[in-house]
C-alpha positions as CSV (number, residue, x, y, z in Angstrom):
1,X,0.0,0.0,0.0
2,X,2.7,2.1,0.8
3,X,4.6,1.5,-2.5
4,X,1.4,2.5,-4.0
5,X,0.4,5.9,-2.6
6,X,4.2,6.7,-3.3
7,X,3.9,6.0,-7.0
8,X,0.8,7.7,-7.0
9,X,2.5,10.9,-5.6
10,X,5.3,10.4,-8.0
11,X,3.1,10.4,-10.9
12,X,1.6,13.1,-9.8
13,X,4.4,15.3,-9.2
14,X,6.2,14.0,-12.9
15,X,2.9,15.0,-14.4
16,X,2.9,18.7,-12.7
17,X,6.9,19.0,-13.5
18,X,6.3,17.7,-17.2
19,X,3.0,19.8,-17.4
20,X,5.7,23.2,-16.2
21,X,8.4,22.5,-18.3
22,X,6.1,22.1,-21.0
23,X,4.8,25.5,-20.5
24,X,8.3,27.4,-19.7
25,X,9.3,25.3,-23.6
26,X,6.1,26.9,-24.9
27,X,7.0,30.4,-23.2
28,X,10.3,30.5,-24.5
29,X,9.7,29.1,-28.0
30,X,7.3,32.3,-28.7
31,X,10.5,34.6,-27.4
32,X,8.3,35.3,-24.1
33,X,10.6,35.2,-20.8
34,X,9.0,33.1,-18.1
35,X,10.1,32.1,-14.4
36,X,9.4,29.1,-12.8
37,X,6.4,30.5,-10.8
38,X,4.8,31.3,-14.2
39,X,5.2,28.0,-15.9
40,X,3.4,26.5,-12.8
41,X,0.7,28.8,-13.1
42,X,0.6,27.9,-16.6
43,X,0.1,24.6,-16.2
44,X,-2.0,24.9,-13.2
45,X,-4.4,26.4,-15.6
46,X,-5.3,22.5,-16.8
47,X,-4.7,21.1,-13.5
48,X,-7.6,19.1,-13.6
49,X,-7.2,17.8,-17.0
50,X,-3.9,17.4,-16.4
51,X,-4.7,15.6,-12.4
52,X,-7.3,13.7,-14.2
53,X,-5.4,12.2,-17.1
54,X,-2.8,11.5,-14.5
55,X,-4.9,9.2,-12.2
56,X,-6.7,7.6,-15.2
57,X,-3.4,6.6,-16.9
58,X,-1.9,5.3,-13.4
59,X,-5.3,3.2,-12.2
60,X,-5.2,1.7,-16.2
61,X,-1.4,0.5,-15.6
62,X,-2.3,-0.6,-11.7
63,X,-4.9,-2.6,-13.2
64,X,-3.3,-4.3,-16.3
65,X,-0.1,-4.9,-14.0
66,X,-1.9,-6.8,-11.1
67,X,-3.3,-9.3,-13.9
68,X,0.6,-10.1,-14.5
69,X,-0.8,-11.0,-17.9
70,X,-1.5,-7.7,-18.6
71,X,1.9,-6.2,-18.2
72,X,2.8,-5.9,-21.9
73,X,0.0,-4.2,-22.4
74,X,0.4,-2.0,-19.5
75,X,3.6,-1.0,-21.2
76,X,2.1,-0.5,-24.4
77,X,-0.1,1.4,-23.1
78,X,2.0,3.7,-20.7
79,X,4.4,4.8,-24.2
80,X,1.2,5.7,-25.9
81,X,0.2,7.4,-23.4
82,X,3.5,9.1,-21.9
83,X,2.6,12.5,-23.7
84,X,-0.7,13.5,-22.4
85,X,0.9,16.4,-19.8
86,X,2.6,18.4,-23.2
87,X,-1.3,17.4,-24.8
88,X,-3.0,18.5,-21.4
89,X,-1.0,22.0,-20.8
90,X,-0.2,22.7,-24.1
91,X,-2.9,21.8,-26.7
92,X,-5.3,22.4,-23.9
93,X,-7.0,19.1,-24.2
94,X,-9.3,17.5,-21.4
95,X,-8.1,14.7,-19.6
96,X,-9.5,11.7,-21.5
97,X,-8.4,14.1,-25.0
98,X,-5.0,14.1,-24.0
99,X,-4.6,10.2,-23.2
100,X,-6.0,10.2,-26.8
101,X,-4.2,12.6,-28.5
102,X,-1.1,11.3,-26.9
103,X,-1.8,8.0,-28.6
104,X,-2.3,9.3,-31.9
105,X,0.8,11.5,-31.7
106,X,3.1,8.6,-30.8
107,X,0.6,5.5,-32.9
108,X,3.4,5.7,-35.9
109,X,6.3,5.9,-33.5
110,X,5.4,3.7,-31.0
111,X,9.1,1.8,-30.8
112,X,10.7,5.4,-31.2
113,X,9.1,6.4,-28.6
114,X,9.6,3.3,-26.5
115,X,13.1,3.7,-26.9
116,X,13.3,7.5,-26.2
117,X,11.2,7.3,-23.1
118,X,13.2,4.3,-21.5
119,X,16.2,5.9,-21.9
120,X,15.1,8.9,-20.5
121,X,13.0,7.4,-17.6
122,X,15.9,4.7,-17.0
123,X,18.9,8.0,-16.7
124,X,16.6,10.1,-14.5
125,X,15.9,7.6,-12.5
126,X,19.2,6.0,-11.9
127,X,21.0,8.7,-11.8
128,X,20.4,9.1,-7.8
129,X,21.2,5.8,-7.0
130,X,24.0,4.8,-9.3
131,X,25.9,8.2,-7.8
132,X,25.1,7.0,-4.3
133,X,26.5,3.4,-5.2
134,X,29.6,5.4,-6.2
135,X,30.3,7.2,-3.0
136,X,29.4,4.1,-1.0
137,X,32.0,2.3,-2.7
138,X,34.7,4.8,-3.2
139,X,34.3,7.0,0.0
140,X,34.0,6.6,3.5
141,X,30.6,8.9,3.4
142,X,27.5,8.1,6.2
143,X,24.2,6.0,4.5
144,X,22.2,9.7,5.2
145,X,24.8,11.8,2.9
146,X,25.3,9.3,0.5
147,X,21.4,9.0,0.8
148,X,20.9,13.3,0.5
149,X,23.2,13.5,-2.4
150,X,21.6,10.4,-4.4
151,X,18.1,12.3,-3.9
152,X,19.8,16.0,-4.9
153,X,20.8,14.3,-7.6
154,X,17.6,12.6,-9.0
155,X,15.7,16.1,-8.1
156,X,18.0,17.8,-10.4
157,X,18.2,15.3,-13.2
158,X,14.6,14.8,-14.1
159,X,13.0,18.3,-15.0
160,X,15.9,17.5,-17.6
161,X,14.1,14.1,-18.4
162,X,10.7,16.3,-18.5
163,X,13.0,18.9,-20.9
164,X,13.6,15.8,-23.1
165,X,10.3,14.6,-23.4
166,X,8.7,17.6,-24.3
167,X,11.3,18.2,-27.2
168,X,10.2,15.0,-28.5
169,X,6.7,15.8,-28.0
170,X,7.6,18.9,-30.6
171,X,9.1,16.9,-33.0
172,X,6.4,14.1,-33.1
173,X,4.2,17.2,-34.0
174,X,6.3,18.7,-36.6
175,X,7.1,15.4,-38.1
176,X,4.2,14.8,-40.2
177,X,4.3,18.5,-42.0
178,X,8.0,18.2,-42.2
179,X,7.3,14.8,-44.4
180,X,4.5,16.3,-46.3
181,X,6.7,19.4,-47.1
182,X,9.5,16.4,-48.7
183,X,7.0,15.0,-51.1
């Protein structure tokens, strides 16, 4: 139970930081300056599209996970999925729209995406640990620093995870004029 109210306030939290760094992307691609207060407030403004598609997308996996056989599809359906915040916050969709949208966006690219999400998920979320692993093994360092840095560390590395995703969110969406213009 524990294990899953903590994933639940993790994917919470990943949605509100993608949902920010979406909008500060957004900000900054139209030559607007913008703070970190701002993108919040920014994405705030589809919180509950963005809350919504959050919760439907994690009871889905929860679900399709517990039947063990579902687990493939869970993952299949978690990469289709894994751009609803830059659909919520950004195309303004509703939270049910976005899950949809998302799956459209990424229905052509599905082992692209697959690939670039894992690798970006896998980095971010390693990135604590494996540092901590590090220090334990090359320093003389107390189990609470080594434990402090590793989570500096991962709190750091993924609103750059969140930076990644949402670039491939904007090439995903420029891909299909970008083709048309070729031919």
């Amino acid at each position: 139970l524990a294990l899953l109210i903590g994933d639940l306030g993790g994917a919470f939290a990943a949605a509100a930081l993608t949902g920010a760094v979406s909008a500060a992307l957004n900000e900054l691609d139209a030559g607007r300056p913008v703070t970190a207060r701002r993108a919040y407030t920014l994405a705030g403004r589809n919180g509950r599209a963005l809350g919504g598609a959050t919760a439907v997308q994690f009871v889905l996996i929860v679900v399709l996970v517990l039947t063990v056989l579902g687990i493939p599809f869970a993952v299949y359906y978690f990469v289709r999925t894994s751009l609803f915040a830059q659909e919520c916050v950004l195309e303004d969709e509703s939270a049910i729209g976005s899950l949809r949208a998302s799956a459209r966006l990424t229905r052509r690219h599905w082992w692209r995406t697959f690939g670039f999400t894992t690798l970006v998920n896998v980095i971010a979320i390693l990135s604590g640990p494996l540092l901590g692993v590090l220090i334990l093994l090359l320093t003389s360092q107390s189990l609470t620093f080594i434990d402090i840095t590793g989570s500096i560390v991962y709190t750091l590395v993924v609103p750059y995870a969140a930076i990644a995703l949402t670039l491939y969110y904007f090439d995903l969406q420029i891909r299909p004029a970008a083709y048309a213009r070729n031919f």
